[in-house]
C-alpha positions in Angstrom: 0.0 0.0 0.0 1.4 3.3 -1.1 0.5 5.1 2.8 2.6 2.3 4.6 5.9 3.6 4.7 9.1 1.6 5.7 11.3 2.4 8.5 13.6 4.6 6.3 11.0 7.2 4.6 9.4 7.7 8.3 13.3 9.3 9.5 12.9 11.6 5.9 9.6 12.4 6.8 10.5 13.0 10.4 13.1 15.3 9.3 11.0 17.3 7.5 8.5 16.7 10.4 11.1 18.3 13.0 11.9 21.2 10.7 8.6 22.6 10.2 8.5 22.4 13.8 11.5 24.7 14.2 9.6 27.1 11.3 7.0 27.7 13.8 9.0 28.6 16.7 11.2 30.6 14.2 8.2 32.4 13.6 6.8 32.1 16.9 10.0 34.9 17.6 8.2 37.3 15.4 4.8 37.2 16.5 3.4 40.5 18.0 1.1 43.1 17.8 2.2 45.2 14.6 4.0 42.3 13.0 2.0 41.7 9.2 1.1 38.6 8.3 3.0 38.8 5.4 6.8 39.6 7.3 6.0 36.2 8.8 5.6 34.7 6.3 9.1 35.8 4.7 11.0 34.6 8.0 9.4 31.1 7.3 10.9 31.0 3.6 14.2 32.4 5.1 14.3 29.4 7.5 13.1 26.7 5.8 15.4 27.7 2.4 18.4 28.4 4.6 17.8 24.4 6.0 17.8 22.8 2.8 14.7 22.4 1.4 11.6 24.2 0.2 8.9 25.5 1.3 5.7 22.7 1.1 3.1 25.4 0.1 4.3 27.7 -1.5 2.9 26.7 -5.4 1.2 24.0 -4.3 -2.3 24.1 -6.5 -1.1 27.4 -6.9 -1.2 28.8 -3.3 0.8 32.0 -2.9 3.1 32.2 -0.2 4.9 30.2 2.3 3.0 30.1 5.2 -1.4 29.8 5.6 -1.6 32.5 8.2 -5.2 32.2 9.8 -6.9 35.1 12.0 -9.2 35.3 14.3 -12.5 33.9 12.0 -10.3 32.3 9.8 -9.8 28.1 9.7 -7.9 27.8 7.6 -5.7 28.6 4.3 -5.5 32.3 5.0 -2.8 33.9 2.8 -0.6 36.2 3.8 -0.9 39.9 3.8 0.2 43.4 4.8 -2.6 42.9 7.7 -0.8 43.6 10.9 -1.2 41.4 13.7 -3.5 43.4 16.9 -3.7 43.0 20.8 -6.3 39.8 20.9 -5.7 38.3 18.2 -5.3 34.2 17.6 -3.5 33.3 14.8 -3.3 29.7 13.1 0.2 29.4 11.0 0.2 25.9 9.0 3.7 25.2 7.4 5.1 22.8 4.9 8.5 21.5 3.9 9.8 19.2 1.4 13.2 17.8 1.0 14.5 14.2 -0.2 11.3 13.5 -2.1 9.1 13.8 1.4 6.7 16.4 2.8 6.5 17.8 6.4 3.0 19.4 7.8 2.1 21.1 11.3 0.1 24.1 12.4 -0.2 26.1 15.6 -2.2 28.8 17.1 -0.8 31.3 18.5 -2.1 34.4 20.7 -1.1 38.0 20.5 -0.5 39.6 23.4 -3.5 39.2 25.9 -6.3 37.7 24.4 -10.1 36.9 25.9 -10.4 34.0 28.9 -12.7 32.1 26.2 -10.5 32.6 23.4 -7.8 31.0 26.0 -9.9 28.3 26.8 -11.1 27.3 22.6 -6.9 27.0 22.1 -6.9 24.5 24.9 -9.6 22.3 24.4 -8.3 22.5 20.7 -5.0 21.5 21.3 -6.0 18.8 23.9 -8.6 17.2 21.3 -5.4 16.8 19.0 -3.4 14.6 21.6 -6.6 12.6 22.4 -7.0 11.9 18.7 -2.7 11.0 18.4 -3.3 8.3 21.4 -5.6 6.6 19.0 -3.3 6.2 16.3 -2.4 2.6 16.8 -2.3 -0.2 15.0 -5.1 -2.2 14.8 -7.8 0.8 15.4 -9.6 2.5 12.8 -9.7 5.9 11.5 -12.7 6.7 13.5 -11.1 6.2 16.8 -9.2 9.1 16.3 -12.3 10.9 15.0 -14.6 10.2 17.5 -12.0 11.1 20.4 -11.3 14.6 18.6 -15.2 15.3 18.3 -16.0 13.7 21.9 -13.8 16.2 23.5 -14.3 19.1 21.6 -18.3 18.8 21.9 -18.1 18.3 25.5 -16.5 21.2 25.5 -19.2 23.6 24.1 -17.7 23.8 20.5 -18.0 22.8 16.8 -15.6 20.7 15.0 -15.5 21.8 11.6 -16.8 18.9 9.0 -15.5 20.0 5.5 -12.1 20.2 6.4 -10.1 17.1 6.9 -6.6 16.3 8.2 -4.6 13.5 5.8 -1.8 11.0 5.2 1.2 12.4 4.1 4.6 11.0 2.3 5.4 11.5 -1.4 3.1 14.2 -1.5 1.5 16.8 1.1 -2.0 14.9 0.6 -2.3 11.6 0.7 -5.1 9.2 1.6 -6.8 8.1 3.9 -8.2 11.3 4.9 -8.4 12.0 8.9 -11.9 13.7 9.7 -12.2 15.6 12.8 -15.5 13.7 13.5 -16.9 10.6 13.6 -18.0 7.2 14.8 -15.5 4.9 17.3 -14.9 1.5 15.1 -15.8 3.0 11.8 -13.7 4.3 8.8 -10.3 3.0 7.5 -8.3 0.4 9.7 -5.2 1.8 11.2 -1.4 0.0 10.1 1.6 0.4 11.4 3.7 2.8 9.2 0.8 4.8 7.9 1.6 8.5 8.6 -1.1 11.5 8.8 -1.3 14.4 10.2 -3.9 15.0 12.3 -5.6 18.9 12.9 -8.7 19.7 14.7 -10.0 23.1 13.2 -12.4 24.1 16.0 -14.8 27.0 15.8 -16.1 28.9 19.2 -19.5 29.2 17.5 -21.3 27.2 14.7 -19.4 24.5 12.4 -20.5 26.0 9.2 -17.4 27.6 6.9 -17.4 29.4 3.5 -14.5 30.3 1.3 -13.6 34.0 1.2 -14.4 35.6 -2.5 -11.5 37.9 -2.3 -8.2 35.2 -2.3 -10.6 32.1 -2.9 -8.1 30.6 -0.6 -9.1 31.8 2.8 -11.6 29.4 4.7 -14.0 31.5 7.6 -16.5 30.7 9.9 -20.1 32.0 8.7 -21.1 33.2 12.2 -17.4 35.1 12.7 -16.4 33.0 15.7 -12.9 32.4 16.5 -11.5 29.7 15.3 -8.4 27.3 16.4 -6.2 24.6 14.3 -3.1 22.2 15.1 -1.7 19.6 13.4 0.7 17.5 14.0 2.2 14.7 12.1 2.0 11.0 13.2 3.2 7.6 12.7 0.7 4.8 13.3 2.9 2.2 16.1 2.2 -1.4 16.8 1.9 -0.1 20.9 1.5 3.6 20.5 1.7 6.9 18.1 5.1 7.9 17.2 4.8 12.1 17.0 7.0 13.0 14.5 7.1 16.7 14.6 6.4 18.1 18.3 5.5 21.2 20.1 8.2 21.4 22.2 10.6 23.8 19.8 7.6 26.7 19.8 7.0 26.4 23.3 10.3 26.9 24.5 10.0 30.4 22.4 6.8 31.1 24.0 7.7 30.1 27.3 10.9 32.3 26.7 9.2 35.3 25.8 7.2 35.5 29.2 9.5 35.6 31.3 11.1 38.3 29.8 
């Protein structure tokens, strides 16, 4: 099967995995009220160039820019633009790499500055509904294990888990199949195999789960109601006992972590 991968593409794809983790917290340097969208985005190139390979995105179906840079009522695919980042914002920055023939995938979402208590609280409901959907990623399980633990959390939580938008295997190219809904039944879907590798990203709106496309870029992806919305991905391999992460968190908290206690 083309999404089992041996033992030797999951280190390229791990390499890839681990440097668009240092991207974000390369970025994650920049973020702050004033910064535009757009200067992050250059940093990301910069980086990513300066490490060897190229960035994932930028070309891909045409996309524009490095980085999807997604604010406030954006999900996803928001592209970069001379819109400066303000006190309150969240921002979602998804980033790609590929070098040796392999892509790498992850997103995070960051705050500017202070932001509201609930806005706080829809990042971390978020971001906990993505490790309870990586514990599922074991052999043996199916595709809506990780679903259904994703979905369970989130709509405990009072929010919407976004149905259109799907995360997806990844090698070869950035989008593979199967695809990894944020929603769904325990026991259902594709079986899981050890060496299949997805990403996984929860996009997770405060208010209703409907999304359109914005007119103007015909990239951008909102919520209908203007809720906030939150996204992270990170990029898995499916393990006989348990989920091998192969890109982490750890790099962009260190910078955030860094920052206040400056």
């Amino acid at each position: 099967m083309d999404n089992i991968k041996t033992d030797v593409e999951i280190e390229i794809l791990r390499e890839n995995a681990l440097l668009v983790s240092r991207t974000l917290a390369e970025v994650a340097k920049h973020i702050r009220q004033g910064v535009s969208t757009l200067q992050l985005d250059r940093v990301a190139e910069q980086f990513i160039r300066d490490h060897g390979a190229d960035p994932g995105f930028l070309g891909y179906r045409g996309f524009p820019n490095t980085l999807c840079i997604s604010v406030n009522d954006a999900v996803v695919h928001g592209v970069p633009s001379d819109y400066c980042l303000r006190e309150g914002d969240i921002v979602s920055v998804d980033c790609g790499t590929r070098k040796n023939g392999f892509y790498g995938d992850s997103a995070y979402t960051f705050a500017v500055g202070r932001i509201s208590p609930e806005a706080e609280m829809l990042l971390k409901v978020t971001k906990e509904s993505l490790f309870k959907g990586i514990a599922q990623a074991v052999h043996g399980n199916r595709m809506g294990d990780i679903s259904n633990a994703i979905q369970t959390h989130v709509e405990r939580s009072g929010y919407s888990v976004v149905r259109e938008m799907v995360g997806h295997a990844i090698g070869r190219k950035m989008h593979e199949r199967p695809d990894v809904p944020n929603h769904g039944r325990r026991g259902q879907g594709p079986k899981l195999l050890s060496g299949m590798v997805i990403c996984i990203e929860p996009m997770i709106n405060m208010g209703r789960e409907d999304i359109y496309c914005h007119r103007n870029d015909k990239w951008t992806v909102r919520t209908v109601d203007g809720s906030l919305s939150a996204h992270y991905e990170l990029t898995v391999a499916v393990g006989r006992d348990r989920a091998d992460v192969l890109s982490t968190f750890e790099f962009v908290e260190e910078v955030l972590n860094n920052r206040n206690l400056e």
